[in-house]
C-alpha positions in Angstrom: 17.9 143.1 139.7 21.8 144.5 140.0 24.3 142.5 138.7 26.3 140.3 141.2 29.8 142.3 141.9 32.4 138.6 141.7 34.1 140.1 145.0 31.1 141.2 147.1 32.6 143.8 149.6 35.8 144.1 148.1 36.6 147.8 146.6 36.6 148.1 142.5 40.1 148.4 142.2 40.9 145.8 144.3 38.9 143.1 142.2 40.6 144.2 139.3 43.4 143.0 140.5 41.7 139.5 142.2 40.2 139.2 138.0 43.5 139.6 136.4 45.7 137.5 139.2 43.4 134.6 138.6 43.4 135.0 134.9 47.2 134.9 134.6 46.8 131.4 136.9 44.4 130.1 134.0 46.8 131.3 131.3 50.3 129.8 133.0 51.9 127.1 131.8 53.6 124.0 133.4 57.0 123.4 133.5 58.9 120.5 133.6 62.9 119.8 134.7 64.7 116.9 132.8 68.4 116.2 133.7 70.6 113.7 132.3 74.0 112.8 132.7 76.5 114.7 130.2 77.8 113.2 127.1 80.8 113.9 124.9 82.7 117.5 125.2 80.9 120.1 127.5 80.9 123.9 127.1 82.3 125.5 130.1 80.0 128.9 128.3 76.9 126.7 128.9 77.5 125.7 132.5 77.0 126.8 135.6 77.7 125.3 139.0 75.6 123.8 141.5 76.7 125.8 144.4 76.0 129.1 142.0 71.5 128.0 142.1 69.5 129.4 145.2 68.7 126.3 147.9 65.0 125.8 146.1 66.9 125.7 142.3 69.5 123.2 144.1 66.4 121.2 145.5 64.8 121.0 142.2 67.7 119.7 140.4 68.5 117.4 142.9 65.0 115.9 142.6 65.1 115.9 138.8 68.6 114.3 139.1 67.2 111.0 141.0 64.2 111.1 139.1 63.7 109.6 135.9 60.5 111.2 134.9 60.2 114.7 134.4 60.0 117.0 137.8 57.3 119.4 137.5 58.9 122.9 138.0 57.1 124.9 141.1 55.4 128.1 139.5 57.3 130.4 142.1 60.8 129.5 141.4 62.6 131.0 138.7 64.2 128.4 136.5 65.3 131.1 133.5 68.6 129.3 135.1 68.1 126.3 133.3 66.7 127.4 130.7 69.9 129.5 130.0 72.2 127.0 130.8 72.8 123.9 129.6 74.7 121.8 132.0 74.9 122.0 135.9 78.5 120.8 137.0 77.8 118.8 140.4 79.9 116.7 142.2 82.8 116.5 139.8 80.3 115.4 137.4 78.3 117.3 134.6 74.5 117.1 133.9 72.5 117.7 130.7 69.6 120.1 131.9 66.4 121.0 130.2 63.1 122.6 130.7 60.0 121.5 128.7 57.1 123.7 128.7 53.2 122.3 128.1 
């Protein structure tokens, strides 16, 4: 008996890439927004503004903001913003931001 092809009809190169798409989904890792309001003296080198994220990083932080549990990071969006930053100024007021990775 042949051995069972895991994308029946699908050509060889093509499942390749099927293989290794779902393998990088089994090997990513969840990420998690925390913000907090800002304490103490804030470098202006480690902030950005609010109005300086993409509409989905504004959403994100927005929901993290009013949350106070850690807001799972979608795995589209690109949050190397927050990683690389350590405050968000918004609304006249500064927030602590931090990702945590599991």
């Amino acid at each position: 008996m042949a051995p069972r092809r895991l994308c029946a009809g699908v050509p060889r190169r093509r499942w390749r890439d099927i293989y290794r798409s779902r393998r990088a989904e089994r090997t990513r890792h969840a990420a998690y927004l925390d913000v907090e309001p800002a304490e103490g003296n804030v470098s202006a080198n480690e902030t950005v503004a609010f109005e300086e994220l993409s509409p989905a990083q504004q959403e994100l932080f927005e929901r993290a903001r009013n949350s106070s549990e850690l807001v799972e990071i979608p795995g589209d969006l690109d949050y190397t913003v927050f990683a690389e930053n350590r405050y968000v100024h918004y609304q006249n007021r500064t927030y602590e931001v931090a990702v945590a990775v599991s």
